[in-house]
N, C-alpha and C positions, 0 to 999 in steps of 0.2 A: 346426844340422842338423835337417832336417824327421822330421818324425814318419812311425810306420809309418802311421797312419789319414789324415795329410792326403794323403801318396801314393798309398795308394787310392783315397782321393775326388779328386784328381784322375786319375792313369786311369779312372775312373768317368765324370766331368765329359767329359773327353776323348774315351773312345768314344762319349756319348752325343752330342756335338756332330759326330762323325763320322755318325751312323746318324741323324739326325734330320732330316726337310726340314722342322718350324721349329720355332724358339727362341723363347719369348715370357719376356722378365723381368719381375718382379714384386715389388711390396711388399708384405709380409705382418703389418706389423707391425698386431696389434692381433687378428687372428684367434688363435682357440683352439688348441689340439690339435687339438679333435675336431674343428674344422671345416677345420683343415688335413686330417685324415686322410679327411673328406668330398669335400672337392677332389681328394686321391690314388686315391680308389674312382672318382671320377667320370671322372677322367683314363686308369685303368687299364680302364677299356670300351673304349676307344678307341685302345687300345695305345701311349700317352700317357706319361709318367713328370712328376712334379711333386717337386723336390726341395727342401729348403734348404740353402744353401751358401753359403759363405766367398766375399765379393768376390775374396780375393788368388786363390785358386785358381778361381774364374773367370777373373779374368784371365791366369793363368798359362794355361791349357787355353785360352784363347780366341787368345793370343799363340802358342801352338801350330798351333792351326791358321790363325790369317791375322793379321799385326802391323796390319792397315789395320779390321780388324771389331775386335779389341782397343782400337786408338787411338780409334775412332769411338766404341766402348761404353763407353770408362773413363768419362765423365761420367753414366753410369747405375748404375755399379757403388759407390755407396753407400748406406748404411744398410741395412737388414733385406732380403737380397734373396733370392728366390725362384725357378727356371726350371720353364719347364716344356717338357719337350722330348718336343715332338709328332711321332709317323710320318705326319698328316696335316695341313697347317699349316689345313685350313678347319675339322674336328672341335678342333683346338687354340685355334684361337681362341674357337669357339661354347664349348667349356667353360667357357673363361675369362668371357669375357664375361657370360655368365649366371649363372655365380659372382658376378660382380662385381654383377650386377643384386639379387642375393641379402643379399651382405655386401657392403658398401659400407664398409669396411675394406680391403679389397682392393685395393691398384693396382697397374695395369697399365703396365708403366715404356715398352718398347718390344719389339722381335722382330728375331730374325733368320730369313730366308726364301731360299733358292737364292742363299746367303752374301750377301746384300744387307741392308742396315737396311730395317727396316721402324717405321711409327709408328705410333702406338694409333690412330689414324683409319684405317690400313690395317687393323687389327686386327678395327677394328670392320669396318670394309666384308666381310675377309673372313669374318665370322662370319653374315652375315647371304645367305652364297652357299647352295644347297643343298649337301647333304651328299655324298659318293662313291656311296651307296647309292643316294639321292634320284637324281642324273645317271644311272646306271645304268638305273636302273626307266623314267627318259622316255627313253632313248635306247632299251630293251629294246619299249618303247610304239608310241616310234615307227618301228620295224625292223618291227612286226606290222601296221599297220596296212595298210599295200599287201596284204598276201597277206586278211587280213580281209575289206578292200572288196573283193579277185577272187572271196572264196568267196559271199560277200553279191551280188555278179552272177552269180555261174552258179546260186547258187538261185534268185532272180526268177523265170524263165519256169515254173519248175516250180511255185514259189509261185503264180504267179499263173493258173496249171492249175485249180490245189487251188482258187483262190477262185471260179474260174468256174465247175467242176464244183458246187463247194456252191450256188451262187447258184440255176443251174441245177436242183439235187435240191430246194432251197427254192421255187422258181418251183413246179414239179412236185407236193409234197406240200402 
């Protein structure tokens, strides 16, 4: 009979695999505490969650929600594993990654992304995307820049009023 705590961590496990666009697994073994609780600060910027947890109830929660992402993952789901279940899978990955650049303890097993496997070369590629804010900003960039270059022509003629009148009062004085 299962326990009252692995039943919460799995509906834990569960909603977060529900509410997450990606899943990145991990090995942890050989990091600290504190540098697991470094990675959980780093993760919670980004509205991120990093946990540790029990293979079985991974797999139970992953068999939940798709038997074919379960069957595909069991071959990842040994030894010390770690999730971290991102709201944005490109900030989820850059964390990771850059952890790993840090502690090189750390590895990065594989991900799940809009219920597909993903591999640490996807990982890596997606970490090195800009960020949602980054996109924003040049898209926000590029959205001004038409009305910019119209205000930048209709002051010309008056600008260039201004330089011939001075040229003019210079000529003069």
């Amino acid at each position: 009979m299962p326990n009252q705590r692995n039943i919460h961590q799995l509906a834990e496990i569960a909603k977060s695999l529900a509410d997450s666009k990606a899943i990145i697994l991990t090995e942890y073994a050989g990091l600290t505490v504190a540098e697991q609780n470094l990675l959980r600060e780093e993760a919670e910027k980004t509205h991120s969650t990093f946990i540790v947890t029990k293979n079985n109830l991974l797999r139970l929660a992953l068999k939940e929600k798709s038997q074919e992402l379960s069957d595909t993952l069991d071959s990842f789901l040994n030894g010390p594993t770690a999730v971290l279940f991102g709201s944005d899978a490109v900030s989820a990955a850059k964390i990771l990654t850059k952890f790993q650049q840090d502690h090189e303890k750390l590895k990065i097993k594989t991900g799940i992304m809009d219920d597909k496997v993903i591999t640490v070369a996807d990982i890596s590629a997606l970490s090195k995307l800009p960020s949602y804010e980054e996109l924003l900003g040049k898209l926000m960039a590029q959205l001004q820049a038409p009305a910019q270059s119209l205000v930048r022509q209709l002051n010309a003629p008056m600008q260039n009023l201004v330089y011939g009148l001075n040229a003019i009062k210079a000529k003069i004085a």
